[in-house]
C-alpha positions in Angstrom: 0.0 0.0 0.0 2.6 2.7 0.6 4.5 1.5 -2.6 1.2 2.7 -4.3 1.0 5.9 -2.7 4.8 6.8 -3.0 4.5 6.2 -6.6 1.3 8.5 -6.6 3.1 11.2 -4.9 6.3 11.1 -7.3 4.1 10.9 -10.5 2.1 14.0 -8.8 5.5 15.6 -8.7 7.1 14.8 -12.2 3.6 16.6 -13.2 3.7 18.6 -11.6 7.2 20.1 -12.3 6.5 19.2 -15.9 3.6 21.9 -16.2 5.3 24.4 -14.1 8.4 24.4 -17.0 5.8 24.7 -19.7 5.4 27.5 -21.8 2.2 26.3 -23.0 0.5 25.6 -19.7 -2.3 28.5 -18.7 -4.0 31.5 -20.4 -1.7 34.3 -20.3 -0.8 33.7 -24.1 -4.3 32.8 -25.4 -4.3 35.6 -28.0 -1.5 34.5 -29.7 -2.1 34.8 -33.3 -2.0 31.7 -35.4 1.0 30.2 -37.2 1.1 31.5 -41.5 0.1 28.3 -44.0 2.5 27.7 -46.6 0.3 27.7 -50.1 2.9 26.9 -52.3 2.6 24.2 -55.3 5.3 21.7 -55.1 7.2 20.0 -58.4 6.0 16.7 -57.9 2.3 18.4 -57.8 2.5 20.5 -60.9 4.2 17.7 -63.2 0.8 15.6 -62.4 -1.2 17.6 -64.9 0.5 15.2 -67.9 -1.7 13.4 -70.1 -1.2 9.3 -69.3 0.6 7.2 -72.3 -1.4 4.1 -73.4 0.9 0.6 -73.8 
């Protein structure tokens, strides 16, 4: 029984210690504006416009 609750406490405390370093962890950056989506065509996409040779 105390294995149980020693292991409860230091998973509590790796958490815990895990959120604390976090810089996404709470609501003082919520406004952040959002990351810029890269439109661009690859090569591989635009050479897939080719007709399709019969055998």
């Amino acid at each position: 029984m105390t294995k149980i609750a020693l292991t409860a406490a230091a998973i509590l405390v790796a958490t815990g210690t895990a959120f604390a370093g976090s810089d996404n962890y709470g609501s003082a950056n919520a406004n952040q504006p959002a990351v810029a989506v890269d439109h661009s065509i690859t090569a591989s996409v635009s050479k897939s416009t080719q007709t399709v040779q019969a055998p």
